[in-house]
Every structure is written in structure tokens, then in C-alpha cells.
C-alpha positions in Angstrom: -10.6 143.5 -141.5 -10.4 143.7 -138.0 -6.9 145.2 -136.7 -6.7 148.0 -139.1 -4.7 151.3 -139.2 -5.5 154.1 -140.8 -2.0 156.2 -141.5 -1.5 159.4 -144.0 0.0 163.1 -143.9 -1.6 165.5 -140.6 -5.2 166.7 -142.2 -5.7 164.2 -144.5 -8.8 163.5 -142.3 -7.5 159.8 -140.8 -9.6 160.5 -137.6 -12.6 161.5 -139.3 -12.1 157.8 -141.7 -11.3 156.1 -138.1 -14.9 157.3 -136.7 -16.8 157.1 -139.6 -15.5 153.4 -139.8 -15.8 152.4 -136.0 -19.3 153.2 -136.3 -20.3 150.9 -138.9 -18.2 148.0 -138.2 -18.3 148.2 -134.6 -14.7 148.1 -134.2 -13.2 149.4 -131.0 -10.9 152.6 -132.1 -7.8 153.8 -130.6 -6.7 157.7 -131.5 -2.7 157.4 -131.7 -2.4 161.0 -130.1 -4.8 160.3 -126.9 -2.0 157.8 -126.1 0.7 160.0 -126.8 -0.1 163.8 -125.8 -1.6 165.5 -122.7 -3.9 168.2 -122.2 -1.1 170.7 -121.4 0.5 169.9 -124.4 3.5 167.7 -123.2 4.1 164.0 -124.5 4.6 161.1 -122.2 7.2 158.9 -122.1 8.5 157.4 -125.4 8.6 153.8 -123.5 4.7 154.5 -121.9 3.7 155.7 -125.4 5.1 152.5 -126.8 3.5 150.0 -124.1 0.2 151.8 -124.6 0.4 151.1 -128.0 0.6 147.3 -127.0 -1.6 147.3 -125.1 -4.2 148.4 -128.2 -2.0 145.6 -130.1 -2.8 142.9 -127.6 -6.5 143.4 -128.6 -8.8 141.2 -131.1 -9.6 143.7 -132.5 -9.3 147.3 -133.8 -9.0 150.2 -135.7 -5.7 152.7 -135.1 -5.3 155.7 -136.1 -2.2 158.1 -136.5 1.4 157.5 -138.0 4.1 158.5 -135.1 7.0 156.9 -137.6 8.9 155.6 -134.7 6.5 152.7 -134.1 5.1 152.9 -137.2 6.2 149.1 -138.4 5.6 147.1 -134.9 1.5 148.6 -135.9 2.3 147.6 -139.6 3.2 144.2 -138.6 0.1 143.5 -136.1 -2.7 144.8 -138.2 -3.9 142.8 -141.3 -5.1 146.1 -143.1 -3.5 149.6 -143.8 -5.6 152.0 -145.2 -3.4 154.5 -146.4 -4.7 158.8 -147.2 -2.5 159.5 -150.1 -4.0 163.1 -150.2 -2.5 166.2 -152.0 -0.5 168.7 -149.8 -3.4 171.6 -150.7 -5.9 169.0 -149.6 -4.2 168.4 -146.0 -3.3 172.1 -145.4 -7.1 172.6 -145.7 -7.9 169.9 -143.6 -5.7 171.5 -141.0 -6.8 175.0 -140.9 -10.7 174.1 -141.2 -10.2 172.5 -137.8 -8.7 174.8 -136.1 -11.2 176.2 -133.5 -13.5 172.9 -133.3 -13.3 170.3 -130.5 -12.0 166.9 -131.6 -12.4 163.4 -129.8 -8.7 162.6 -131.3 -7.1 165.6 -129.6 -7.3 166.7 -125.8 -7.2 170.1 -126.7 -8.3 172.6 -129.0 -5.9 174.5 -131.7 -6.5 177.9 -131.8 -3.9 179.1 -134.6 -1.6 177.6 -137.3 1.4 176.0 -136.4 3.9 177.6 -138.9 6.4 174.4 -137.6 3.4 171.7 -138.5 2.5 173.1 -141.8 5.8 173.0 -142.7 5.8 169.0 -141.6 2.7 168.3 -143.7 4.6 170.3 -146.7 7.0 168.3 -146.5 5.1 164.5 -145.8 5.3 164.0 -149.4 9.3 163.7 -149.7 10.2 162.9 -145.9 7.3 160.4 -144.7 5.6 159.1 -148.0 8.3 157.2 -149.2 9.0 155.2 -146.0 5.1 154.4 -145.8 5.1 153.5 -148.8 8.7 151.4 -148.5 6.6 149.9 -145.2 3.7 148.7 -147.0 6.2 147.1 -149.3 7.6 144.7 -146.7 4.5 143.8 -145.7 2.6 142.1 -149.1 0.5 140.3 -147.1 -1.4 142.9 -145.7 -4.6 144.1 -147.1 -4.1 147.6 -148.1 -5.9 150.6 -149.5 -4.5 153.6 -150.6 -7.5 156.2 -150.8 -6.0 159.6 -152.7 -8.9 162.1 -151.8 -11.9 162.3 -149.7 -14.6 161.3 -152.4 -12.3 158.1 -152.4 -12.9 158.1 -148.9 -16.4 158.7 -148.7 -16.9 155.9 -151.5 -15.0 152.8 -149.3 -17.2 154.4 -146.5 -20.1 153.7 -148.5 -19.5 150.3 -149.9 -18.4 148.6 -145.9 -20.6 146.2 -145.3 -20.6 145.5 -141.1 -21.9 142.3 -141.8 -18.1 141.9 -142.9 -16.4 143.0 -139.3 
């Protein structure tokens, strides 16, 4: 384990998983939307989101997180693990709305409301993103991969990493 991405529906808690696990294995960690949103807001470039992403790729080393479908494979096919939150549409709504408010290192600004258009996105991951993830992972059986399905799932592979491993 040592270029891994961490994918899953929006409040799933992937950038929580992509701290947590940077910290104990010392892994340099790359937040897909630092690279891809601004402060105001507004996205770069597709083409400057897609060399950034390289850039990270080029790297010995690290841990992604975020899912942006549209590069989704070229990260799939660099990384040798894909740890993938399988969580419950209840549990990623309330990942969503408990962060609303709070200052995040994965976002360069704070959300101060619901996004009716977002929650309807993470309703519906399950039938529109899922199955290509999981059609992904497919072409890729040599990769290691974990499908955690809820946060004490999470909070157990947390718990047995070994950084002596990394």
C-alpha cells in the first residue's frame, strides 16, 4: 500500500479515512477537490485539473482522495489499492449535513447550507456512480481493494494499519 485512493458517495467520510490514514502511515495525501475547485467557488480547467492529477500520479507515493468519474480510471490504474466507502445513502446524507458549518482541510471554503442539487447527487450515487465503481474495480483484479460499508468498518482497518507496513 503505497498509491492508494480512497473513492465513495459525497459524505461517506473519504477525507476523514484519507487523514486519519496519512497520519499513521506517513503517506503524502492529495485532496481531489484542492486540485479541482477555487475559493470562489469556480473549477479550473478540465485539462489543469487533469495534469494536476499527474502530477500526484508521477509520485512514489500516496494517498488520493475523491472520485471526479471523468478521471476516475487513469487514478484506478496508477494506484495499487482502492479503498472503496460503500456507505448507505442515510449514512452519507448525515455525513453531509453534520459538516456543514466546520472548516475542512479538503475544501477551500466553508458550506453554510444544503445543496438541494448535491443531495440529490448523493441520492442518487447508489444507481448512477456505484455501479461504474464497482464495474472499475472489476477491470482492475489486480489491485488490492477494500470495500469498507460503514464507519465502524472504517474505524476498524484504521485500527488494525500497521505503519511499519507503509
Amino acid at each position: 500500500m503505497k498509491k492508494i485512493i480512497i473513492i465513495g458517495c459525497p459524505g461517506s467520510g473519504k477525507s476523514t479515512l484519507a487523514r486519519k490514514l496519512a497520519e499513521k502511515t506517513d503517506l503524502p495525501l492529495t485532496h481531489l477537490d484542492l486540485l479541482y475547485w477555487q475559493s470562489d467557488k469556480t473549477t479550473v480547467e478540465e485539462d489543469l485539473f487533469v495534469e494536476r492529477q499527474k502530477s500526484v500520479l508521477r509520485q512514489g507515493k500516496w494517498i488520493i482522495d475523491g472520485n471526479y468519474g471523468a478521471s476516475l480510471e487513469m487514478r484506478v490504474a496508477a494506484c495499487d489499492t482502492i479503498i472503496f466507502l460503500d456507505f448507505s445513502v442515510e449514512d452519507c446524507l448525515a455525513g453531509v449535513r453534520e459538516r456543514i458549518g466546520k472548516k475542512r482541510p479538503d475544501m477551500p471554503w466553508i458550506e453554510t447550507e444544503e445543496d438541494q442539487e448535491f443531495l440529490e447527487f448523493i441520492q442518487s450515487f447508489g444507481q448512477t456512480s456505484r455501479p461504474k465503481i464497482l464495474a472499475l474495480i472489476e477491470q482492475y483484479p489486480e489491485k488490492s481493494t477494500i470495500i469498507l460499508k460503514n464507519r465502524k468498518a472504517v474505524q476498524d482497518f484504521l485500527n488494525d494499519i500497521k505503519p511499519e507496513l507503509f
